[in-house]
C-alpha positions in Angstrom: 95.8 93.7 98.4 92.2 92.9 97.2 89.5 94.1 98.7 86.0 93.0 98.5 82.6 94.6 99.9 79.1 94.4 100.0 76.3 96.5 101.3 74.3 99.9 101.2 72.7 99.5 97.8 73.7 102.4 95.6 75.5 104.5 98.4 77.9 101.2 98.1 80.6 103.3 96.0 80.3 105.9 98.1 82.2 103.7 100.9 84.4 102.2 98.3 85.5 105.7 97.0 86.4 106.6 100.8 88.3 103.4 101.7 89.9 103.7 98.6 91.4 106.9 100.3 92.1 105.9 102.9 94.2 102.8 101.4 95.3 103.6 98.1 97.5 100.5 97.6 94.4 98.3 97.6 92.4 97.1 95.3 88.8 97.3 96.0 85.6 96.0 94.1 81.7 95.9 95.2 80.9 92.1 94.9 78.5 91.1 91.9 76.9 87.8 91.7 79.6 85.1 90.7 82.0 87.0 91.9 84.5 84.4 93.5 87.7 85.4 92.9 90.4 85.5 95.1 90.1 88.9 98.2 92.4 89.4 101.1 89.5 91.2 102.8 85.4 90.8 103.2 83.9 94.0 104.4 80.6 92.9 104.7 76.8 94.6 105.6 74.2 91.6 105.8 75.7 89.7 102.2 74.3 86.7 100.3 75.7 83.5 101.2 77.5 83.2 97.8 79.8 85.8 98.6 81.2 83.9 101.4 82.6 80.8 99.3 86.3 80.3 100.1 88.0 82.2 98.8 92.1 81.8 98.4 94.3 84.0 100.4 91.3 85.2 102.6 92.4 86.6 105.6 89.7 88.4 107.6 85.9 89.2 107.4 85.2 92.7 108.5 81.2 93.0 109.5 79.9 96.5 108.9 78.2 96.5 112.3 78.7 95.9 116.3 76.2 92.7 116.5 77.3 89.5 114.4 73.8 87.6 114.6 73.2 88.0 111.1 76.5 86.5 110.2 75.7 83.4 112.8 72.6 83.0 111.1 74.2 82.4 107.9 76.6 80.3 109.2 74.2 78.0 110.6 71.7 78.0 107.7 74.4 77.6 104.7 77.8 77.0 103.7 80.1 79.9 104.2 83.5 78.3 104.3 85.0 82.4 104.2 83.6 82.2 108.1 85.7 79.7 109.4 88.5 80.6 107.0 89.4 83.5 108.3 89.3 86.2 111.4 86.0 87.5 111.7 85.7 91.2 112.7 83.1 93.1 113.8 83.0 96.8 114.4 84.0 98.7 117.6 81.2 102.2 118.6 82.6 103.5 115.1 80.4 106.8 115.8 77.6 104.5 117.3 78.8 105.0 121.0 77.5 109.0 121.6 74.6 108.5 119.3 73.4 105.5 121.9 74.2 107.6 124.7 71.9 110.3 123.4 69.2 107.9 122.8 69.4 105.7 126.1 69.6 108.8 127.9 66.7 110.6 126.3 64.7 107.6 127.1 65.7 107.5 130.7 65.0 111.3 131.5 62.0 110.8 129.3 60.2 108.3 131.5 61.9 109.5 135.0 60.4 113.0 134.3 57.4 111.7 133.4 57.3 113.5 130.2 55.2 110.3 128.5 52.2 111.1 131.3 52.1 114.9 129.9 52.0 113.7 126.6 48.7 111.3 127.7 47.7 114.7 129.7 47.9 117.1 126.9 45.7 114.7 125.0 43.3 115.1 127.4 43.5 118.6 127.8 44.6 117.8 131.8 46.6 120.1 133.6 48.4 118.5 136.2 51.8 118.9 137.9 53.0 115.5 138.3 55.6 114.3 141.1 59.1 113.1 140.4 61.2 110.2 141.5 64.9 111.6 142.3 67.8 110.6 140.3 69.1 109.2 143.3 65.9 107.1 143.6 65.8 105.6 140.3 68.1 103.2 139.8 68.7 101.9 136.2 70.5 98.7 134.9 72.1 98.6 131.6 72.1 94.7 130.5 75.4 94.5 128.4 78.8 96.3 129.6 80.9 95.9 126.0 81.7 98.7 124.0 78.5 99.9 123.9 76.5 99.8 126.7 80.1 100.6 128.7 79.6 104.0 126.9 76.0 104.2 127.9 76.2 102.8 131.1 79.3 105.9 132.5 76.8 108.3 130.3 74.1 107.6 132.9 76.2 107.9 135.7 77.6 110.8 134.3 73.9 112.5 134.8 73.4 111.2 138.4 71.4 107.9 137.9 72.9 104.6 140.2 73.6 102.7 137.6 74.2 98.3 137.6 75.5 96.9 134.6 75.3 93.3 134.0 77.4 90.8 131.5 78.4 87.2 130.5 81.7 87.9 132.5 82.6 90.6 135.3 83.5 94.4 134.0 84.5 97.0 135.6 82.9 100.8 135.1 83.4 103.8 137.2 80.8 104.8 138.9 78.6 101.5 138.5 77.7 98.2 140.5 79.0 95.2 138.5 77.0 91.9 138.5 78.1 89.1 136.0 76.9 85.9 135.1 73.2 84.2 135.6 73.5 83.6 138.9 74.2 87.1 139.5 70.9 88.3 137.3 67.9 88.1 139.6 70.4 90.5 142.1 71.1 92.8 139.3 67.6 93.0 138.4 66.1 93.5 141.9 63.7 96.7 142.2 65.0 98.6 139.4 63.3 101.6 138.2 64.6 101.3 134.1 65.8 98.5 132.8 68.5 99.1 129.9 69.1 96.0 126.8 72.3 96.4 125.0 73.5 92.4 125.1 74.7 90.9 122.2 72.1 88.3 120.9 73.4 84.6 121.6 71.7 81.6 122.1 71.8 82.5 125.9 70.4 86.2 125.5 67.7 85.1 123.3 64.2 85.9 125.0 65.9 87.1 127.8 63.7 89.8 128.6 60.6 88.0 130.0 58.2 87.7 132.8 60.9 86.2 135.1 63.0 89.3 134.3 60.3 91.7 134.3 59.0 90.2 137.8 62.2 91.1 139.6 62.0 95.1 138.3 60.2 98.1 140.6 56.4 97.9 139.8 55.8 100.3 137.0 59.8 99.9 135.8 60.7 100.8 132.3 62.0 99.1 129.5 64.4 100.1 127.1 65.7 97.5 124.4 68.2 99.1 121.6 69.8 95.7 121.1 68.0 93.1 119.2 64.3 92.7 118.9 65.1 88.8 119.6 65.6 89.2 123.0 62.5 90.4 124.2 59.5 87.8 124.5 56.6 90.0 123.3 53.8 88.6 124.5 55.7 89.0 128.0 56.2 92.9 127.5 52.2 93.4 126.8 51.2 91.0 129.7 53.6 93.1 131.7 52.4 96.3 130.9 48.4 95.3 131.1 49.1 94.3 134.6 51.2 97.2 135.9 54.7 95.6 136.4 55.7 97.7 133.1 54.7 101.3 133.4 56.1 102.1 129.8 58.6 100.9 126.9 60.8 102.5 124.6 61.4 99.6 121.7 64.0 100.3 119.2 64.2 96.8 117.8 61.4 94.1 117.1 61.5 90.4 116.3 60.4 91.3 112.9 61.3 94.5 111.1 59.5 96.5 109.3 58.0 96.1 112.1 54.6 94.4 110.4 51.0 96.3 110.6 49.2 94.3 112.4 51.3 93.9 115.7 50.0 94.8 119.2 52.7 96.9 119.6 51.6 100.2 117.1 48.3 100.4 119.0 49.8 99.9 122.5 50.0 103.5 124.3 52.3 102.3 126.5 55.2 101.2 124.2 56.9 104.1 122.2 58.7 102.8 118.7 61.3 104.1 116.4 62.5 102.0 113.5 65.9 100.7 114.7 67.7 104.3 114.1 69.2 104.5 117.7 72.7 104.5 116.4 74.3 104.2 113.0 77.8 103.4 112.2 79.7 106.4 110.8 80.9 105.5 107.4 84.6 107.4 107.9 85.0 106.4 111.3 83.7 102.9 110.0 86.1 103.0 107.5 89.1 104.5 109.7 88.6 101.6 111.6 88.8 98.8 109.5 92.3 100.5 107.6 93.6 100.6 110.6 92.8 96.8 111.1 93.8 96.1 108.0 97.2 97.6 108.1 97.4 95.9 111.6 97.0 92.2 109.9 99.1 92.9 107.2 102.2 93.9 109.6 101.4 91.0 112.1 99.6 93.0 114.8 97.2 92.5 117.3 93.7 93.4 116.5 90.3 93.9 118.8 86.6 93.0 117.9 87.6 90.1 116.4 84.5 87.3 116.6 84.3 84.1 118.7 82.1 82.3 117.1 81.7 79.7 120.7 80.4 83.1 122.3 78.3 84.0 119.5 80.0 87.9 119.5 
């Protein structure tokens, strides 16, 4: 089989060496420009539209990554016939899942502790014990119940928080309260202490976190988006937090990235940044994962993560 890939610069041969390991039957090349020769397989990290011509024999495009938006983007701007020709496939936790755990849940225990006041206090050279909301107290929704923010969402409970979760369709997570469905989102939103984004960006998700949104959280709630910068309505966040409604945000992702110099958001105390390094795919378990998928396809199985392009994930 032929095997084509693009993505990670230099380190690039670094994954092919490794899949070539892990399927030594398989031919595998890093794609040039001009490259359109015929490839069983597309593995794919953010690639030039050239390199997803039609190609013959293609049977599946594997995206090195859990969110598909900047494959939708390309397949609305130019012509990449390889995205209709084939399954698309997008990655499954792939080593992401424990890494966003640690994140969310730093975040969470960061801002229910408090420990972003003591920072401001040690600043000012204050010394003042604080009071703390109780777990129990401090209910936090997780927006997004796939893979994911499934894993993030049991972590939670897992350390005593009531948890809500909240998708496109009804999901079921030990431990949590389950809304689904706009209808369902004003309920799901209602008085929450931290507010969790892990949704797939679609056209429906797209600015979803917004005054309306924000408006239904506790007073001095907590945001925390580790999804795409897309979905939150900046000028909504600040507004948010000058009046009170948003005590403090931890931002992971921004509409623009680098995030650029002259944004609101580096000089706002009350938003804390790091530069989209929540959770990074694994390369093996990458890797493992899409051998395993291909062997799947090539002996007529079943496979998950697989892309519908009328739900936009």
């Amino acid at each position: 089989m032929n095997i084509l890939f693009y993505g990670y610069g230099s380190a690039a041969s670094d994954w092919t060496k490794t899949l070539s390991r892990l399927l030594p039957q398989a031919s595998i090349r890093i794609w040039e420009p001009g490259d359109a020769s015929p490839a069983d397989y597309l593995i794919v990290r953010n690639p030039p539209p050239a390199m997803l011509a039609a190609r013959a024999g293609l049977k599946a495009v594997f995206n090195l990554g859990a969110g598909v938006d900047a494959l939708l983007r390309l397949r609305a701007e130019h012509d990449c016939p390889a995205l209709d020709q084939a399954l698309v496939i997008r990655l499954e936790d792939a080593g992401m899942g424990v890494q966003m755990v640690d994140y969310v849940s730093h975040a969470v225990l960061h801002f229910q502790r408090r420990f972003h006041e003591y920072e401001r206090q040690q600043r000012a050279a204050v010394w003042q014990p604080l009071p703390v909301t109780p777990k129990a107290a401090f209910p936090v929704g997780v927006m997004g119940a796939g893979v994911l923010g499934g894993e993030v969402a049991a972590g939670l409970c897992r350390l005593g928080f009531p948890v809500r979760i909240w998708s496109r369709t009804a999901k079921e997570i030990a431990g949590c309260t389950s809304f689904a469905g706009s209808e369902q989102l004003p309920a799901f939103a209602q008085d929450l202490k931290a507010l969790v984004n892990l949704l797939p960006l679609t056209a429906a998700t797209r600015g979803i976190l917004n005054t309306t949104l924000f408006d239904r959280l506790a007073d001095g709630a907590f945001l925390i988006n580790v999804a795409r910068g897309a979905h939150l309505v900046d000028d909504d966040l600040l507004a948010a937090i000058r009046r009170g409604k948003i005590n403090a945000a931890r931002l992971d992702v921004f509409n623009a990235e680098p995030l650029p110099a002259g944004h609101p958001f580096w000089q706002e105390p009350a938003v804390y940044l790091t530069p989209h390094t929540s959770a990074e795919n694994d390369m093996t378990q990458s890797l493992e994962q899409i051998a395993d998928r291909i062997q799947a396809i090539e002996t007529g199985q079943p496979v998950t993560g697989v892309v519908n392009w009328q739900d936009e994930y």
